[in-house]
N, C-alpha and C positions, 0 to 999 in steps of 0.2 A: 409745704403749705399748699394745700388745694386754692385755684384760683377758679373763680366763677367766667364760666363761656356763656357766650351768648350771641347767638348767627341770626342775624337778619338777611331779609330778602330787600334788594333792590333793583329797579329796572334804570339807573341811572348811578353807575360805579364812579364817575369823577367827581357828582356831584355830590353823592354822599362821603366820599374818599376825603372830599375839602369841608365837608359838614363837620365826620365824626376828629377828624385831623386837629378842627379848632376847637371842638368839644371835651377831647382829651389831652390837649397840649403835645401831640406829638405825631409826626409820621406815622403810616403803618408800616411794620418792619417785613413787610411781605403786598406785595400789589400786582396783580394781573390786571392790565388793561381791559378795561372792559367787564371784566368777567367778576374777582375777585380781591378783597384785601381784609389784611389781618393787623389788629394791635394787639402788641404783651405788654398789659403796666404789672406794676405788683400785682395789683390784687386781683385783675382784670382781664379776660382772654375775651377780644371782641372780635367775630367776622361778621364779612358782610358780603355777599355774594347774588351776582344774576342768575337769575330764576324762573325763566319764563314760567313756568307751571306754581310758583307762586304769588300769592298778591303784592303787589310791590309795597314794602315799608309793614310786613308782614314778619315774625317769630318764625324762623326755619325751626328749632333749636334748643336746648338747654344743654349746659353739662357743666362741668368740672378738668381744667386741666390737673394733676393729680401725678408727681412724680413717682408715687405708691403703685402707680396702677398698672399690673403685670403684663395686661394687654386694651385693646379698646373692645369697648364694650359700649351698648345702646339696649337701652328699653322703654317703657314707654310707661308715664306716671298716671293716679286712677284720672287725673282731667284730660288725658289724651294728649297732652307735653313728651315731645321726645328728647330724654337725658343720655347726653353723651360722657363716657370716660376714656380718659385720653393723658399721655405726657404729652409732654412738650415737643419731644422728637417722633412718638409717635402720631401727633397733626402733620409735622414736618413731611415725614413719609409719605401721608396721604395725598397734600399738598402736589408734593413731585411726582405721586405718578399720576394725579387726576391732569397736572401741567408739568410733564417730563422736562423741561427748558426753563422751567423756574432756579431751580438748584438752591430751595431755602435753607439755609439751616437755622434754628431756633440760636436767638441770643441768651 
């Protein structure tokens, strides 16, 4: 089952970390200090990520995590939304090598 992603931009990663944490009733199962963090509910793949070159509390993002999907793939919808497709281990991937010292692996 495809889950809906959705990446915000933040200039304040603890404060939203304790925002979105009591919004979805749960840790993120992925946090870099400072920089970024990640929730997986069922139905849900949420980041949220600093951004200087973004407006804070601003849409990076759209996609679908998607165990179907052979590789990741990005395009861009006719409003100018950028949709990402992705599994689950391949965000994981990405994850570690944008932060080699993470070591995530997808639950």
């Amino acid at each position: 089952m495809k889950k809906l992603h959705i990446a915000l931009s933040t200039h304040n990663i603890a404060a939203s970390v304790t925002d979105y944490t009591q919004r979805l009733g749960l840790e993120p199962c992925c946090y870099i200090e400072y920089e970024f963090a990640l929730w997986r509910t069922d139905c849900l793949n949420l980041s949220i990520r600093y951004d200087a070159y973004c407006k804070k509390g601003t849409l990076r993002h759209l996609g679908w995590e998607d165990p179907d999907t052979a590789e990741f793939c990005q395009e861009t919808d006719a409003g100018g939304i950028v949709w990402e497709q992705f599994t689950a281990q391949q965000q994981a991937d990405e994850i570690n090598e944008i932060w080699p010292d993470t070591n995530y692996t997808p639950r």
